[in-house]
PDB file of N, CA, C and O in Angstrom:
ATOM      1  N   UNK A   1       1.673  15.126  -2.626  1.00  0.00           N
ATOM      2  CA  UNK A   1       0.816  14.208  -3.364  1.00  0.00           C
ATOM      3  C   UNK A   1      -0.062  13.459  -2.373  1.00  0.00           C
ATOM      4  O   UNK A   1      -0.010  13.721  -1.172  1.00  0.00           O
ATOM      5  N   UNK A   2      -0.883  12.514  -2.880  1.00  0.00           N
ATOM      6  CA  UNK A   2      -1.812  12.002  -2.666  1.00  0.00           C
ATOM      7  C   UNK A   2      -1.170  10.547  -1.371  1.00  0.00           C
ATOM      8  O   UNK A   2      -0.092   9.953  -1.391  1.00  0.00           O
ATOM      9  N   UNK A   3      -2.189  10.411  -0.526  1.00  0.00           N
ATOM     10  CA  UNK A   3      -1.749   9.068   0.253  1.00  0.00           C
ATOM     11  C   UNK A   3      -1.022   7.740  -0.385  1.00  0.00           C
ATOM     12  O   UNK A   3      -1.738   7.049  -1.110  1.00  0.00           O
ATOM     13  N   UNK A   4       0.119   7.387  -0.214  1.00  0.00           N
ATOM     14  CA  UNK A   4       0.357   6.418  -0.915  1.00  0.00           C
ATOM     15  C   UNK A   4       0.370   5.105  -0.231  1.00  0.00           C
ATOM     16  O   UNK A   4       1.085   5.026   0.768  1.00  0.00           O
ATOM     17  N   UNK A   5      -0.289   4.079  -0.594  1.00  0.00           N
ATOM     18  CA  UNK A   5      -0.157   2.561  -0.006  1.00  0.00           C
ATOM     19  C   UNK A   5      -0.014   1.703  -1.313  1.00  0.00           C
ATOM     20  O   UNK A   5      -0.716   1.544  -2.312  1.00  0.00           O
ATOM     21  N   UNK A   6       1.199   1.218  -0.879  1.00  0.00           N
ATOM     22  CA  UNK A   6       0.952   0.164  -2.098  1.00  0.00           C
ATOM     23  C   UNK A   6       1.212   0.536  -3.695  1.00  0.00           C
ATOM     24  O   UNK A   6       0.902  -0.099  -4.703  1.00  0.00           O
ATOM     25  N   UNK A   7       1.909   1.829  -3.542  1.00  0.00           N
ATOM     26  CA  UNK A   7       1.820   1.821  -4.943  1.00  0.00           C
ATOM     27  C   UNK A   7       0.345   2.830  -5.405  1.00  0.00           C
ATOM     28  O   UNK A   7       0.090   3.148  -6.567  1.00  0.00           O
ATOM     29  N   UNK A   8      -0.257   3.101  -4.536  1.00  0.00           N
ATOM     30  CA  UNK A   8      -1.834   3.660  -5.128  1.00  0.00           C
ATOM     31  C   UNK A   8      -1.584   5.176  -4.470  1.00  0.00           C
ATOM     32  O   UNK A   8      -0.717   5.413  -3.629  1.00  0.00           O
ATOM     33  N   UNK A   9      -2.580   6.217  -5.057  1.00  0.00           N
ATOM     34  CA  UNK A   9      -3.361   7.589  -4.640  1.00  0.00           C
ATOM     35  C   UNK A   9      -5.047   7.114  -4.542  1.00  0.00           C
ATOM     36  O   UNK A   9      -5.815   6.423  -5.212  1.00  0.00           O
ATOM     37  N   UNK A  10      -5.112   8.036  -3.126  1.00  0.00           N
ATOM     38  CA  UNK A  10      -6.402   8.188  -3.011  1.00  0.00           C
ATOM     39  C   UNK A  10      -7.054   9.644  -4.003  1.00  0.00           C
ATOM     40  O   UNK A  10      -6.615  10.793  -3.954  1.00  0.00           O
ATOM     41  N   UNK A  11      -8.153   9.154  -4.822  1.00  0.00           N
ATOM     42  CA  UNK A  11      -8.866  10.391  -5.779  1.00  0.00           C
ATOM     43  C   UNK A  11     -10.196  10.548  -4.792  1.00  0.00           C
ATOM     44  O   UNK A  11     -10.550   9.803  -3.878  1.00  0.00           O
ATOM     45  N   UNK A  12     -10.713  11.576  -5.206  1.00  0.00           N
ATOM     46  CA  UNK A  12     -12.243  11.676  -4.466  1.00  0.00           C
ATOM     47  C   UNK A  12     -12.848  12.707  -5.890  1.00  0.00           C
ATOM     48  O   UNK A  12     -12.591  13.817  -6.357  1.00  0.00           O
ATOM     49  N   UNK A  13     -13.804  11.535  -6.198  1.00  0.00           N
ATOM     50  CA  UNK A  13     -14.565  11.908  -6.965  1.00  0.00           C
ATOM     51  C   UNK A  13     -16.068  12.817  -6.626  1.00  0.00           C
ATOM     52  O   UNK A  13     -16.571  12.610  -5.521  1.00  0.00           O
ATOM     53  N   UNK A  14     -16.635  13.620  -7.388  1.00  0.00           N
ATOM     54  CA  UNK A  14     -18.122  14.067  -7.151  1.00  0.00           C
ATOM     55  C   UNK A  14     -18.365  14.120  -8.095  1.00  0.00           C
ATOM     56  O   UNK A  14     -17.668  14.649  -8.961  1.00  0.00           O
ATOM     57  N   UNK A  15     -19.833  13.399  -8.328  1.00  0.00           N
ATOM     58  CA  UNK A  15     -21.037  13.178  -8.936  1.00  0.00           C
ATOM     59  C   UNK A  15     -22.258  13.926  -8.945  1.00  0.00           C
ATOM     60  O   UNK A  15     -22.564  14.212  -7.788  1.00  0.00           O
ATOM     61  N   UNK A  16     -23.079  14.359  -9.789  1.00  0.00           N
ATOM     62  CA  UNK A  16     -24.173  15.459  -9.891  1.00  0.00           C
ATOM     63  C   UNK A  16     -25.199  14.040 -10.203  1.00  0.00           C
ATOM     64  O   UNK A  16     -24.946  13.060 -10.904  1.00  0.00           O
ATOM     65  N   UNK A  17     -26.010  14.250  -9.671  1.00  0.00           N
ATOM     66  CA  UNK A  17     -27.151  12.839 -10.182  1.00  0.00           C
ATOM     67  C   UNK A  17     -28.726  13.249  -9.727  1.00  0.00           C
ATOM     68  O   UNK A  17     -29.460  13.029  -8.764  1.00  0.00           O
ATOM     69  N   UNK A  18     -28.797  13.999 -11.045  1.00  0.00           N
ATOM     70  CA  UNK A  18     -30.534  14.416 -10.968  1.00  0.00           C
ATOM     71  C   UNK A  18     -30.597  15.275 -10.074  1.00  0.00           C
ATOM     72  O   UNK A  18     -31.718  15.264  -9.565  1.00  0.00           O
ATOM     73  N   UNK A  19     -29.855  16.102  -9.586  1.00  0.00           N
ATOM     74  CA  UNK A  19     -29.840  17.521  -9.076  1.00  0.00           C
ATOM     75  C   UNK A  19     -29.107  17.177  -7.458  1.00  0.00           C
ATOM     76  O   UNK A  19     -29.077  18.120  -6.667  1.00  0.00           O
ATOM     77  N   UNK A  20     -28.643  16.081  -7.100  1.00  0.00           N
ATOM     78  CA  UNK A  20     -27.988  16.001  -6.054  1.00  0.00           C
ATOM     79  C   UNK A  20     -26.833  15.040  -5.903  1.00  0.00           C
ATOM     80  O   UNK A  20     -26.762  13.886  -6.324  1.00  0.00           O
ATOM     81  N   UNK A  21     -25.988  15.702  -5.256  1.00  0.00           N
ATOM     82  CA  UNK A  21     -24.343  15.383  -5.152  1.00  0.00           C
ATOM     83  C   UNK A  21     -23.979  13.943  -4.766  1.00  0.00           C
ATOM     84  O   UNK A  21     -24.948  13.251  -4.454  1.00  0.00           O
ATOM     85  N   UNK A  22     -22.621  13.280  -4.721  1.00  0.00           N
ATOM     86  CA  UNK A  22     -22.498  12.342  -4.297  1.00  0.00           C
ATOM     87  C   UNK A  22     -21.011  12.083  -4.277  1.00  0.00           C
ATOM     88  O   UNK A  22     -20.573  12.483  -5.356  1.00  0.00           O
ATOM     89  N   UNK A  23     -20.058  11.599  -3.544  1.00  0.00           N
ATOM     90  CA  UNK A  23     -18.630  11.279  -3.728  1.00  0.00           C
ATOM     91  C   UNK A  23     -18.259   9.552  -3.757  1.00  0.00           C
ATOM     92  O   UNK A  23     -18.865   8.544  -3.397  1.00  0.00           O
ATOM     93  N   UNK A  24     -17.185   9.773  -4.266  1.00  0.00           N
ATOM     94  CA  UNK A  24     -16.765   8.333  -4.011  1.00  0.00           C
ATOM     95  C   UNK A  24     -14.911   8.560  -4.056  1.00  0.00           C
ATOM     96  O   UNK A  24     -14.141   9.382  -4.554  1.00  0.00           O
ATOM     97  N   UNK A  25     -14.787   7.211  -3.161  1.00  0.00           N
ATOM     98  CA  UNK A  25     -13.104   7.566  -2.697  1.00  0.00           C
ATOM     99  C   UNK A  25     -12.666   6.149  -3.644  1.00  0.00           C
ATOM    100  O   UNK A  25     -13.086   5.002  -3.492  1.00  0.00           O
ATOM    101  N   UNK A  26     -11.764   6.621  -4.572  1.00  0.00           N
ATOM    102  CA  UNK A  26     -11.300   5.583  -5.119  1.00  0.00           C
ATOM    103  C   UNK A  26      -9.539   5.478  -4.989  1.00  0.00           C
ATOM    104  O   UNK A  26      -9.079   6.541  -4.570  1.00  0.00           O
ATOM    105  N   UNK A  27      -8.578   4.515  -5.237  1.00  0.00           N
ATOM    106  CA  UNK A  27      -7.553   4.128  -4.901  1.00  0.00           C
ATOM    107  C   UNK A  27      -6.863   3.827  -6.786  1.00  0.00           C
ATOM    108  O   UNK A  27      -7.549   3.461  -7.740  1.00  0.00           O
ATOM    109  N   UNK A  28      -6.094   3.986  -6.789  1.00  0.00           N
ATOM    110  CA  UNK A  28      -5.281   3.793  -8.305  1.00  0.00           C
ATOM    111  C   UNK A  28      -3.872   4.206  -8.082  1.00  0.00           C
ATOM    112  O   UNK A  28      -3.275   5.041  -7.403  1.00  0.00           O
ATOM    113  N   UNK A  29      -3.540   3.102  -9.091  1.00  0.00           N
ATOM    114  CA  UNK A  29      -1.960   3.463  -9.742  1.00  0.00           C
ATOM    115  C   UNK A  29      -1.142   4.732  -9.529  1.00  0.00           C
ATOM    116  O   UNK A  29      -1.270   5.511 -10.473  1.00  0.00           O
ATOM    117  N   UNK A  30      -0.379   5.139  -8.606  1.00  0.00           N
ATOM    118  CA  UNK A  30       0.472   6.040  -8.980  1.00  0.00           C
ATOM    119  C   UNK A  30       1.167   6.242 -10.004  1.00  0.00           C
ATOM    120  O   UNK A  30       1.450   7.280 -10.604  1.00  0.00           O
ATOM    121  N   UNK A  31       1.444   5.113 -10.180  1.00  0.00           N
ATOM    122  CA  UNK A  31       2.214   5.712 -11.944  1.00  0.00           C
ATOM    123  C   UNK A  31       1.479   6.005 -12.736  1.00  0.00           C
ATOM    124  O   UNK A  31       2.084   6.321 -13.760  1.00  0.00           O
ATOM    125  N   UNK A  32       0.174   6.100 -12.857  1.00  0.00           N
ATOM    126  CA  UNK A  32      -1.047   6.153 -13.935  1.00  0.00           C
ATOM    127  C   UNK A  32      -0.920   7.555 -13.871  1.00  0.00           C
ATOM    128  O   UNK A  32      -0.416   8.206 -14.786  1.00  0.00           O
ATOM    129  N   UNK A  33      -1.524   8.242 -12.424  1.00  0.00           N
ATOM    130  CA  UNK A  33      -1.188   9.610 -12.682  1.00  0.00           C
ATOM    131  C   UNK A  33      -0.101  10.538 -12.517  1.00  0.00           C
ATOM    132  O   UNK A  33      -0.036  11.760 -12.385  1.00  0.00           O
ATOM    133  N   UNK A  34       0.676   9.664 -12.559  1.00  0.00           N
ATOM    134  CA  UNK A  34       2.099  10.273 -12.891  1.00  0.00           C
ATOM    135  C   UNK A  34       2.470  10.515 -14.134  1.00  0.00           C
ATOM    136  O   UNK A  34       3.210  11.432 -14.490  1.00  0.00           O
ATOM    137  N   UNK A  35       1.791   9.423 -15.050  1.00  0.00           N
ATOM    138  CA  UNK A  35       2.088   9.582 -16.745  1.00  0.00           C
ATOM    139  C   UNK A  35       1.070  10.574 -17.605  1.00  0.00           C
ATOM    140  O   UNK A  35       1.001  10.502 -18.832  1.00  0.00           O
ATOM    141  N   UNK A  36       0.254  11.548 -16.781  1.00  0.00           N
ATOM    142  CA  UNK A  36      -0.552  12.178 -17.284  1.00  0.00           C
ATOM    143  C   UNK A  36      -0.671  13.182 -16.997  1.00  0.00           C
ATOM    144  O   UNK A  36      -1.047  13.166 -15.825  1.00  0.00           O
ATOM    145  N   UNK A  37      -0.543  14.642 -17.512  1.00  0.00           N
ATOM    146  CA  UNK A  37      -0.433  15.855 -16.856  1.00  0.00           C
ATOM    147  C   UNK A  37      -2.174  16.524 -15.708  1.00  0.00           C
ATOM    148  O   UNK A  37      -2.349  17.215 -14.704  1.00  0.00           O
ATOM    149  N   UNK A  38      -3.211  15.617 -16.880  1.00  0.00           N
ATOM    150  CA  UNK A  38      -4.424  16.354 -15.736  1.00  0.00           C
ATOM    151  C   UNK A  38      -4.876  14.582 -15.557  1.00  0.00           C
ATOM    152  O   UNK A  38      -4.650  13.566 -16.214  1.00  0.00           O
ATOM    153  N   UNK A  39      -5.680  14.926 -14.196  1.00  0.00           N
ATOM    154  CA  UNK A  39      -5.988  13.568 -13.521  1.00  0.00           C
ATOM    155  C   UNK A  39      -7.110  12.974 -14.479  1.00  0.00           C
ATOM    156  O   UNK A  39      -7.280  11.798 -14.803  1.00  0.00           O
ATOM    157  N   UNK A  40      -7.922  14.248 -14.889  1.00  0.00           N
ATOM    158  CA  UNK A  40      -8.783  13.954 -15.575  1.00  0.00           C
ATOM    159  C   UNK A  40      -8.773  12.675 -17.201  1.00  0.00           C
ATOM    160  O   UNK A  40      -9.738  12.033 -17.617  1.00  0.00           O
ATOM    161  N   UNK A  41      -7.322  12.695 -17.773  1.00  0.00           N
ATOM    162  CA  UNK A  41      -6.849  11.797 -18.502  1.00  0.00           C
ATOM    163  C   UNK A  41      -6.911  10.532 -18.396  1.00  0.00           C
ATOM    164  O   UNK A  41      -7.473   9.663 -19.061  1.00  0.00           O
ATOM    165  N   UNK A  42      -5.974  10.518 -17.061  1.00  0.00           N
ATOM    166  CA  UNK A  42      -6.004   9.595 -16.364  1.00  0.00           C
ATOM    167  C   UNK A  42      -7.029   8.843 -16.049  1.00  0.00           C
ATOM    168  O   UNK A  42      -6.882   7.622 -16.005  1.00  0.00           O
ATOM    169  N   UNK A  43      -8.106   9.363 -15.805  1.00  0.00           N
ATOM    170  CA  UNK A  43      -9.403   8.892 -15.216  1.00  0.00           C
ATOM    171  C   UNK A  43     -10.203   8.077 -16.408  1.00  0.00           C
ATOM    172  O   UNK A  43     -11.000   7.203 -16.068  1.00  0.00           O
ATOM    173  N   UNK A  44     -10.004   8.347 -17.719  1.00  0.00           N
ATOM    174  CA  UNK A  44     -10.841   8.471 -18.757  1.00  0.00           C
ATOM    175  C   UNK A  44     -10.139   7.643 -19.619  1.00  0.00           C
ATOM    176  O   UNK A  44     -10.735   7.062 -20.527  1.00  0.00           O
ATOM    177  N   UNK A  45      -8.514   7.472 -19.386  1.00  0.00           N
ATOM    178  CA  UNK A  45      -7.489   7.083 -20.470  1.00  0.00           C
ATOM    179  C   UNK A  45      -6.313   5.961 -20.176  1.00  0.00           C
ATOM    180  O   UNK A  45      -5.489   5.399 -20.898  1.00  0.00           O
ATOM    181  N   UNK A  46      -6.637   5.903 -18.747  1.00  0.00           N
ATOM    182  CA  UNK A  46      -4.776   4.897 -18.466  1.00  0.00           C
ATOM    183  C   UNK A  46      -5.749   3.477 -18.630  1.00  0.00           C
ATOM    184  O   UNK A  46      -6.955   3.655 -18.464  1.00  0.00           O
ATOM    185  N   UNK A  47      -5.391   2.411 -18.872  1.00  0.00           N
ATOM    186  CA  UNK A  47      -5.475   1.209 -18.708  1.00  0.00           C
ATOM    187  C   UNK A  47      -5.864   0.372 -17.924  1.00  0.00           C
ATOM    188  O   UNK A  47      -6.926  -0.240 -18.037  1.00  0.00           O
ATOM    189  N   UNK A  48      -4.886   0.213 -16.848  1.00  0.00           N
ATOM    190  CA  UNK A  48      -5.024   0.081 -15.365  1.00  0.00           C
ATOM    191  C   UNK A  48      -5.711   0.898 -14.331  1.00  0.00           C
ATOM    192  O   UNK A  48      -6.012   0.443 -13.227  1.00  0.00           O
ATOM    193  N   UNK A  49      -5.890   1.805 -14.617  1.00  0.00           N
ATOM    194  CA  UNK A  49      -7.019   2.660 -13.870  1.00  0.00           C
ATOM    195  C   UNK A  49      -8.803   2.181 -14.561  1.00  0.00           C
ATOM    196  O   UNK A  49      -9.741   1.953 -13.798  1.00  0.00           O
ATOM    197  N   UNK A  50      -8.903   2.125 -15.871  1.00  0.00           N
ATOM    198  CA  UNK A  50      -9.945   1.693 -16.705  1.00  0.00           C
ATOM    199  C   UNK A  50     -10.442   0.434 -15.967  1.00  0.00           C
ATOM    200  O   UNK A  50     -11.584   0.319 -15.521  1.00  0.00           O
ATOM    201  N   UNK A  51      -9.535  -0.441 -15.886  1.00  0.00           N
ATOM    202  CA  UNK A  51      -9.390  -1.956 -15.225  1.00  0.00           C
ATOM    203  C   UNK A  51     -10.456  -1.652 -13.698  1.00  0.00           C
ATOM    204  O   UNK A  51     -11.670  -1.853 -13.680  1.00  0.00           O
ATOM    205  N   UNK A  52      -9.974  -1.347 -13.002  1.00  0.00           N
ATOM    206  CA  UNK A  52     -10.318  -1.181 -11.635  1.00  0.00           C
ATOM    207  C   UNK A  52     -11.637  -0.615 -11.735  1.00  0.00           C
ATOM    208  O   UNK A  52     -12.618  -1.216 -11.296  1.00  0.00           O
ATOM    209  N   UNK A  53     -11.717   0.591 -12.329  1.00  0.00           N
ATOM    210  CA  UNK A  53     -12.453   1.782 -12.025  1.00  0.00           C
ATOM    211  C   UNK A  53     -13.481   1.975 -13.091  1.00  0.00           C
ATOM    212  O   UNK A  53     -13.150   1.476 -14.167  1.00  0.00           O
ATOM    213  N   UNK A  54     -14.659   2.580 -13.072  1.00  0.00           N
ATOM    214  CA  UNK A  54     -15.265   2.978 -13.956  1.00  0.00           C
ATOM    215  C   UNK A  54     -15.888   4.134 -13.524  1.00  0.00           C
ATOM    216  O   UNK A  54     -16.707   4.025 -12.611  1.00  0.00           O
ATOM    217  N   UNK A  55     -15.567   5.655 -14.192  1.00  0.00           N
ATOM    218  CA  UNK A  55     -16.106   6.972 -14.513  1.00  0.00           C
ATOM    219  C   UNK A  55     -16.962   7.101 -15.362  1.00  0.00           C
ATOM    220  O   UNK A  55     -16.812   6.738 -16.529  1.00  0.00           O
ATOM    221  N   UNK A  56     -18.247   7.773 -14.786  1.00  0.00           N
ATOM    222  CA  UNK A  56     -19.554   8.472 -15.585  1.00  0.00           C
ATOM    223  C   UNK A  56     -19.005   9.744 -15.827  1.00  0.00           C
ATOM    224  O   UNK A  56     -19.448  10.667 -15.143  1.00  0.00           O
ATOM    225  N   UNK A  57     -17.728  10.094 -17.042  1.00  0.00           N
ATOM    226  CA  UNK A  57     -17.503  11.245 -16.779  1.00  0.00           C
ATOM    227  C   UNK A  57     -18.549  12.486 -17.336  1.00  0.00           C
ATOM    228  O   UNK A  57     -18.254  13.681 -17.318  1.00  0.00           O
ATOM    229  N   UNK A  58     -19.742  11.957 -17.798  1.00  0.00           N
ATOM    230  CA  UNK A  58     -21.112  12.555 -17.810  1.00  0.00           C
ATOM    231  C   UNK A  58     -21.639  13.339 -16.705  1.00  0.00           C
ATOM    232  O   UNK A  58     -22.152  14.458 -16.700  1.00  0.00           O
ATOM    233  N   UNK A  59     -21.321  12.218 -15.437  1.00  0.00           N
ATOM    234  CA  UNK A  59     -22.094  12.869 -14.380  1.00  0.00           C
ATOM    235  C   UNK A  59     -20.548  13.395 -13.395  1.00  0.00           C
ATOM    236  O   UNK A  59     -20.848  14.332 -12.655  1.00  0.00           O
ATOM    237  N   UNK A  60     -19.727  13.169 -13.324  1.00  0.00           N
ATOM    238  CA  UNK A  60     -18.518  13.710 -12.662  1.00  0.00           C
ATOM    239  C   UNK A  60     -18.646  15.328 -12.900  1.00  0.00           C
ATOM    240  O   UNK A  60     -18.801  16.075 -13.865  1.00  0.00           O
ATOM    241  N   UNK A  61     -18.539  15.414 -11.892  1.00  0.00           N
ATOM    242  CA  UNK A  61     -17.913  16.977 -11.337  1.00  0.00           C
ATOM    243  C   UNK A  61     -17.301  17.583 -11.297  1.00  0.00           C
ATOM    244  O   UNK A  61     -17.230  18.737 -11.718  1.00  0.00           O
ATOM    245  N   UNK A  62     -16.230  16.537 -10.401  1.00  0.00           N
ATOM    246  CA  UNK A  62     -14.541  17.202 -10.111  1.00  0.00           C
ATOM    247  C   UNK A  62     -13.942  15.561  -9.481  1.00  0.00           C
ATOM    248  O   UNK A  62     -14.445  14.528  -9.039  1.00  0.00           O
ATOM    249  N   UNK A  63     -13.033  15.923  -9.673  1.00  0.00           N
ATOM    250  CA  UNK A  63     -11.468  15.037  -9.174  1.00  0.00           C
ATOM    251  C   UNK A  63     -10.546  15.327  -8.493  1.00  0.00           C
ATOM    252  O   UNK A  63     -10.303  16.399  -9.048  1.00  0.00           O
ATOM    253  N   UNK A  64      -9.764  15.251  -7.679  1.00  0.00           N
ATOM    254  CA  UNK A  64      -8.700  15.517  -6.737  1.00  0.00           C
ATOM    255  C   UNK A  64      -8.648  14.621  -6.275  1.00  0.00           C
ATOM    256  O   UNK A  64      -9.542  13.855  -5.913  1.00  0.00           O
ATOM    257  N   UNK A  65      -6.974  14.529  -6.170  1.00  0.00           N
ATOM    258  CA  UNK A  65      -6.243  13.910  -5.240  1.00  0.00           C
ATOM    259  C   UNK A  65      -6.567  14.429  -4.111  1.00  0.00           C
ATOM    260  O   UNK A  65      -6.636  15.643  -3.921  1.00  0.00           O
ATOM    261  N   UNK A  66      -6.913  13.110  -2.827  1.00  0.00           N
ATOM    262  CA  UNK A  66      -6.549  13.094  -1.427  1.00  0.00           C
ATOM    263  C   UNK A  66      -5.265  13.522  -0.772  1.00  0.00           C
ATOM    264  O   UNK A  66      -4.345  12.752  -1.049  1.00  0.00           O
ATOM    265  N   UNK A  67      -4.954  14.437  -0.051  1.00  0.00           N
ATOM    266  CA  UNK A  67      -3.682  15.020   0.712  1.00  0.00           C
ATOM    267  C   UNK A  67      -3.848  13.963   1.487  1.00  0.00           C
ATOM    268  O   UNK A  67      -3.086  13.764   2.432  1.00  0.00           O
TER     269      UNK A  67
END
């Protein structure tokens, strides 16, 4: 799994924006995506991740966990 500090995973997001790419490294709840089989749920659906974070899952790409 993903780096853990604190209780958190590092995700790395990519973004498509008007024909060119972009990432962003975000930090969240391990238990968030622990309670969800695709991250993608998670991203769109836990609470506490919602709280912190906000996804254009319009313009999102892809998701993965950080090794």
């Amino acid at each position: 799994m993903a780096k853990k500090k604190g209780g958190t995973v590092e995700v790395r997001l990519l973004f498509a924006d008007e024909g060119s790419y972009h990432h962003e490294t975000a930090k969240i709840p391990a238990a968030s995506v622990k309670a969800y089989d695709r991250l993608i749920d998670c991203l769109r659906e836990d609470a506490d991740v919602l709280a912190k974070l906000h996804v254009d899952v319009e313009r999102l790409v892809s998701a993965y966990l950080v090794e």
